[in-house]
N, C-alpha and C positions, 0 to 999 in steps of 0.2 A: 377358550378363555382369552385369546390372544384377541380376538375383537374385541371385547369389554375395556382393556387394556389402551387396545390404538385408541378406542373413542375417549378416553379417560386422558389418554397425554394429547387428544386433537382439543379437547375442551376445557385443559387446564383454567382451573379460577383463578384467573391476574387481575390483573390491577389495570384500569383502564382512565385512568384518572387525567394520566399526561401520556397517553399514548398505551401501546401493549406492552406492559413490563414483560422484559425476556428473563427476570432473575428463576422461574422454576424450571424452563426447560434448560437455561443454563446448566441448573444446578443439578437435573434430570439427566442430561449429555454426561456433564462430568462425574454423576456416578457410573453411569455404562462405559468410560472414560477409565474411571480406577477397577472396575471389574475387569475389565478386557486388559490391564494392567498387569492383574492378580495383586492388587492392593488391597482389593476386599475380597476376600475369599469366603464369608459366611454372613449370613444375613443380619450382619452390624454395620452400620454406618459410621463408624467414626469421625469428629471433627480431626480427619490432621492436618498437617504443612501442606502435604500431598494434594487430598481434595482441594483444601484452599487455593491451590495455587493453580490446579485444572481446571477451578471453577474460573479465575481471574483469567488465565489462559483463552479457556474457551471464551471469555466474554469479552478478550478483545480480537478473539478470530470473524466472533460472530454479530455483535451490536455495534451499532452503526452511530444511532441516536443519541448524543450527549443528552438526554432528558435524565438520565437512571445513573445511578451511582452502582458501580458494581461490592454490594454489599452482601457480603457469605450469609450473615447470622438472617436476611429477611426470609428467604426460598427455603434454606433448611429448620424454620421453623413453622413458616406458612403452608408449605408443601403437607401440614396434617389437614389442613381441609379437604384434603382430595381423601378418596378412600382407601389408597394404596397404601397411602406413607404413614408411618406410625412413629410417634417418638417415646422413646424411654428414660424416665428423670432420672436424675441421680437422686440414691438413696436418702429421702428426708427433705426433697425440693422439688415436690409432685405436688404442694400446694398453691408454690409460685409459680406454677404452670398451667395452673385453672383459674388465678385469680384474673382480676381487669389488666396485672401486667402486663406489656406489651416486652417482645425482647430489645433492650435498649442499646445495648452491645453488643460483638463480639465475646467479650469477657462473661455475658451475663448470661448469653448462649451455651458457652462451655460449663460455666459454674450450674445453670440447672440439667441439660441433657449430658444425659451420657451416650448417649446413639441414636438413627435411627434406626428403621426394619423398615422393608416390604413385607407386602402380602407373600408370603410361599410362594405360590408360582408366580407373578411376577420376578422374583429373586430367581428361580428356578430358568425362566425364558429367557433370563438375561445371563446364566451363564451358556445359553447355546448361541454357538455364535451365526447362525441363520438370522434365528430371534432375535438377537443382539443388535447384531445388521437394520435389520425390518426397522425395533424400536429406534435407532441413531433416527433411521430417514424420517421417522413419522416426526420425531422432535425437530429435528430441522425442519421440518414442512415452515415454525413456526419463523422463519426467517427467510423471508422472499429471495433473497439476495444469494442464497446459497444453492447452489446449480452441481454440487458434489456429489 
C-alpha cells in the first residue's frame, strides 16, 4: 500500500495557476508533524492552535515564493480531492459542503468541519515511524531547496 500512497503525495492536485502551490504538502508535513508530536493520536484531524501554527511554522521553513499566502482553511479543505483525505461536517452543515460554496474563511472552515480522517492505513503508516520518515522525505521532495 505504501506505493499507492508516495505516488498519491508525489502527484498531489495543486494549483498551478502562479506557480506550484505548496499549501497541501505543507499542510501534509504538518500533520505527520502533530502525529510524531502525539497531538493526534486517532484518526481525527482537528483544526487547532497546534496544527495552525505547524502549518504556518513549516511554511515559513519551507516556501520560499512570496506568490501564496500561507492560508490554513485552503489545503485542509482542498486536500478532499485526493483520495486519502476525507472531511467530516459538523452535525447539520453537510449541505454547506456540497453546495457551489467555496470555504471563504478560517471561521467558515471551523463552523462547517469538524475534522478530518485518512484512509486507515495511511493513518496506520504514519504512526510507524520508518513510514513516517519515508512519507516527511517524499513530501519534501515537493520543495527543491530542501537538501534534509
Amino acid at each position: 500500500m505504501t506505493g499507492s500512497y508516495t505516488r498519491a503525495f508525489q502527484k498531489l492536485h495543486v494549483s498551478r495557476s502562479k506557480g506550484v502551490a505548496p499549501h497541501k504538502p505543507v499542510m501534509l508535513l504538518s500533520v505527520i508533524d502533530s502525529i510524531e508530536r502525539g497531538e493526534i493520536t486517532e484518526n481525527k484531524i482537528f483544526i487547532t492552535p497546534d496544527l495552525v501554527s505547524l502549518f504556518k511554522y513549516n511554511w515559513s521553513l519551507l516556501v520560499e515564493a512570496e506568490t501564496f499566502v500561507p492560508n490554513f482553511a485552503l489545503p485542509f479543505y482542498h486536500l478532499k480531492t485526493e483520495k486519502f483525505w476525507h472531511l467530516k461536517t459538523v452535525y447539520g452543515r453537510e449541505i454547506e459542503l456540497t453546495s457551489s460554496n467555496s470555504i471563504k474563511s478560517f471561521s467558515y472552515l471551523k463552523g462547517v468541519i469538524d475534522y478530518a480522517y485518512l484512509d486507515d492505513q495511511l493513518f496506520y503508516d504514519l504512526l510507524d515511524v520508518p513510514l513516517r520518515n519515508y512519507y516527511r522525505q517524499v513530501l519534501l521532495e515537493w520543495f527543491p531547496h530542501t537538501k534534509h
